[in-house]
N, C-alpha and C positions, 0 to 999 in steps of 0.2 A: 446414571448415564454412562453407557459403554462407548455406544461406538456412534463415529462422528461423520456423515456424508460433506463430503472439503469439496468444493467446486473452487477452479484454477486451481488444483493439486500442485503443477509443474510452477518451474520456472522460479525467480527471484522471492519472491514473497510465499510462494505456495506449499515451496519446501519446509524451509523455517517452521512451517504451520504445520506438517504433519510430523516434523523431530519433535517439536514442543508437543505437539495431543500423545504421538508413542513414547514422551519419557513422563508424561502422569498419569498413564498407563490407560490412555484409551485407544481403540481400535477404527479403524480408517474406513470409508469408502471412499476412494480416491475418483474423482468426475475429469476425465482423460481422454483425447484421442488415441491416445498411443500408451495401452500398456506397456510397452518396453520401457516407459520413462522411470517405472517401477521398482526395475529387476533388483534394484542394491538393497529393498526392504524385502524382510521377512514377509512370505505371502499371507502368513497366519493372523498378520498386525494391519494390512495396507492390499484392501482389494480392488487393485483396478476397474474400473467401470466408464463405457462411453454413455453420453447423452449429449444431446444438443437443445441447447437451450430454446431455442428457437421451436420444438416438439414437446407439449407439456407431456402427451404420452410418455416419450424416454425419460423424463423427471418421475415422473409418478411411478414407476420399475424401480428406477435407480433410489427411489425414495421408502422402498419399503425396509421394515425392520433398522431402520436406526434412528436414535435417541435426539441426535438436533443437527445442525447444518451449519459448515462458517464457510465463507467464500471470501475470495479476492476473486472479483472481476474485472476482465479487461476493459478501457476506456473505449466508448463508440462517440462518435459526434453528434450523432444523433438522439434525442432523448427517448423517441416514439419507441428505438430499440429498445433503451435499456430498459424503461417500463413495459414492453411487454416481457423481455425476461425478469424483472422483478418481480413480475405477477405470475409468470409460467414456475418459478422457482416456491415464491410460497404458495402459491396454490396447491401447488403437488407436494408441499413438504405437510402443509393443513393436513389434506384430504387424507394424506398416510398416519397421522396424527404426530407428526414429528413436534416438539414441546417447544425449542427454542432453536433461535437462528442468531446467528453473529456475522456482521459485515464489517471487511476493514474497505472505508470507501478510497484508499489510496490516496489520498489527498485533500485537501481542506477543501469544505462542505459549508458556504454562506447560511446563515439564516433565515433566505430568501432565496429566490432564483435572480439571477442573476446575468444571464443570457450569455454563459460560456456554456455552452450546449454539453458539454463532460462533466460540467462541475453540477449542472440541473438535472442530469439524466441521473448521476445519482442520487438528488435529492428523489426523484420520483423512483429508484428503487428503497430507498428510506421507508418512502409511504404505504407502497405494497407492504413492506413487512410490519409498520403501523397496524395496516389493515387486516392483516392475516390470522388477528385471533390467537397466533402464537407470541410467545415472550423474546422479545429480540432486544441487541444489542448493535449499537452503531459504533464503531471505532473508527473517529475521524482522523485520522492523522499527518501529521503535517509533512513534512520534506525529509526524503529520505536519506541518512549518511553514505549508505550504499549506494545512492546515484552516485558517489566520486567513484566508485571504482570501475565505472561504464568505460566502452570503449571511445564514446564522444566526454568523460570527461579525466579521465583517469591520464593518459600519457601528458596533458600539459600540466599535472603536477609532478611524475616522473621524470619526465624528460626535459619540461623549464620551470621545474621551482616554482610554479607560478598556478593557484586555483582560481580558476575561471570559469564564471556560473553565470547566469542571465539574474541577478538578484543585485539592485542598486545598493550602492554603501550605505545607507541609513534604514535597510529591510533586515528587520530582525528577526530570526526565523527560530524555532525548536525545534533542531535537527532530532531525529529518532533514527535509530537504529531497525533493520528490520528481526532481528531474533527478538527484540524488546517488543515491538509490535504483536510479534505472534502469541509472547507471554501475556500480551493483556487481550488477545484475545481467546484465549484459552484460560483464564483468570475469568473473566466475562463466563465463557461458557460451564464454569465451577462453579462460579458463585448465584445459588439460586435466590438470592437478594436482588442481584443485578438483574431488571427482565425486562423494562420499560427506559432505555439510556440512548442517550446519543453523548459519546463521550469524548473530546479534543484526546488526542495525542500525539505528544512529542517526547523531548527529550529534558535531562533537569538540567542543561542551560538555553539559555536565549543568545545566539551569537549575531554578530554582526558580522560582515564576511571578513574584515579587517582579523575579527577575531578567532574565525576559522584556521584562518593562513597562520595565526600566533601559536596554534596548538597542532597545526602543522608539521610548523619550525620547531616547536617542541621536541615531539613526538620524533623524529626525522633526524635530528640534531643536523639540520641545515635550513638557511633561509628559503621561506616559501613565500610568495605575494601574492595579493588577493588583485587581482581583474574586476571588474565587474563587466559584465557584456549587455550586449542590447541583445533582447527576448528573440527580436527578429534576425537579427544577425546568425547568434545561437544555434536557433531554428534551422536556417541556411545551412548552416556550418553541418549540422545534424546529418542534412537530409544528403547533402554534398557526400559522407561517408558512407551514406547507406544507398543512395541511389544515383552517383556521381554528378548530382544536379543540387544548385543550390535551390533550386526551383519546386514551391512545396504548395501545394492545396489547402487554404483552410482547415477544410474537414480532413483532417488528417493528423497521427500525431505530432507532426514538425508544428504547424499550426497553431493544436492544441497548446503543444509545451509554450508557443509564444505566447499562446491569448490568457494563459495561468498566468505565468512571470509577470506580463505586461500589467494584469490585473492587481497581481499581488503588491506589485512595485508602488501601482498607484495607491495604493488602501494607506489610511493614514489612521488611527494606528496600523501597525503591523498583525493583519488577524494571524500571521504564525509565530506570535512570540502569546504561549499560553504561562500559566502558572500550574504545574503536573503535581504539586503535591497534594491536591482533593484524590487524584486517581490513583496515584502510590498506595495513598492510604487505602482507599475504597477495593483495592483489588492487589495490593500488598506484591507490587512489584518493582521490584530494584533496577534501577537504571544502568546502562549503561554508557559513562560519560566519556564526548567524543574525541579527548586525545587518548584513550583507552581503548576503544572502536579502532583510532589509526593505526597501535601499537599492532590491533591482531593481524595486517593486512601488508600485504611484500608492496613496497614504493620504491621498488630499486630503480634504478637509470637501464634502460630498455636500448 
């Protein structure tokens, strides 16, 4: 196995994913609107490429001559979407004979559907690649540590000492890291053991957010307090900075983020508090624990 076609190339999760494929030394098809997002990799290692998902023809181009597929997909509300791109995606990786595919679904993935239309649409890209006769891997993972250093949540622990999340004080969650993510899923795409999985991942503690804000204040050598927000409030607060209205549609991601939180809040137990040493072991990757994560990250006062 050389070389890897990355659909969501760009952006928070997609990068991580082609650092980790170019340092075990595989080679890229990068799936992009915008080659210039490129320019800082070698062109020999990371070839840009447009497709749209929504045209199984531009899949099926963009799919020839390489060895398997890992993708971060963006979240749609709809599910009718994302199943037709889960089937325009392995269809065209099939027909090219591409061998295996790996998805990180960005988020915890019920063992049902569940009727948050984000969280079922990826179960229905799951099952295309079920289906698809090729050897896949699901990396389900849980909440990401990297959401704190967003623009909606980063400045209220820089500038008030205080981490404020839509997650109630008794939701225990496995924060992960996203360079750790990308390592198991490039571990996944190594290990030819691995080829029938759907795998939970997080991180190797379970925190409470009480216990977030402690490793913090750790990390920080100043006190930090845990908030807990309401999903919807959040949401508002979101949408208020990105589109000066607290005022947000459902189907949308302000929405979304509420109908996760709201969901997750209510689940008794906690589905994001896993136990990650079966996949340490199974795919031999070392955690990243997260007042280690805060250490590598500027929290100065803004």
């Amino acid at each position: 196995m050389n070389k890897i076609l990355v659909y969501g190339a760009t952006g928070d999760q997609g990068l991580p994913l082609i650092d980790e494929l170019l340092k075990n030394g595989y080679k890229v098809r990068a799936v992009s609107r915008n080659p210039d997002d490129f320019k800082a990799y070698d062109p020999s290692n990371v070839e840009p490429v447009k497709a749209d998902l929504f045209d199984i023809d531009s899949l099926r181009i963009v799919s020839k001559d390489v060895d398997a597929i890992a993708m971060n997909l963006p979240f749609v509300f709809d599910k009718n979407i994302a199943q037709q791109w889960g089937e325009n995606i392995t269809k065209a990786g099939a027909d090219a004979g591409i061998k295996k595919i790996v998805f990180n679904t960005s988020c915890y993935v019920a063992p049902k559907d569940n009727g948050l239309a984000a969280h079922d649409g990826r179960r229905a890209i799951e099952k295309a690649m079920e289906e698809s006769g090729m050897d896949y891997v699901v990396i389900r993972s849980m909440v990401f540590m990297d959401n704190l250093t967003r623009f909606w949540s980063k400045p209220s622990i820089t500038n008030n000492d205080t981490f404020a999340y839509p997650c109630s004080s008794d939701l225990k969650i496995s924060w992960v890291c996203l360079n750790d993510v990308a390592k198991f899923m490039v571990a996944s795409l190594s290990n030819s053991s691995v080829k029938a999985d759907k795998i939970y991942v997080g991180g190797p503690e379970i925190l409470l957010g009480e216990e977030v804000a402690e490793r913090f204040s750790r990390a920080l050598n100043r006190e930090i307090k845990f908030k807990s927000l309401d999903p919807k409030n959040f949401a508002g607060a979101m949408s208020k900075l990105v589109t000066g209205s607290e005022e947000y549609e459902d189907v949308s991601i302000y929405g979304g983020m509420a109908a996760f939180y709201t969901w997750y809040n209510d689940q008794e137990p906690s589905p994001l508090a896993i136990d990650m040493e079966p996949a340490y072991k199974l795919l031999n990757v070392t955690p990243t624990y997260f007042e280690d994560w805060i250490k590598e990250h500027d929290w100065s006062r803004v």
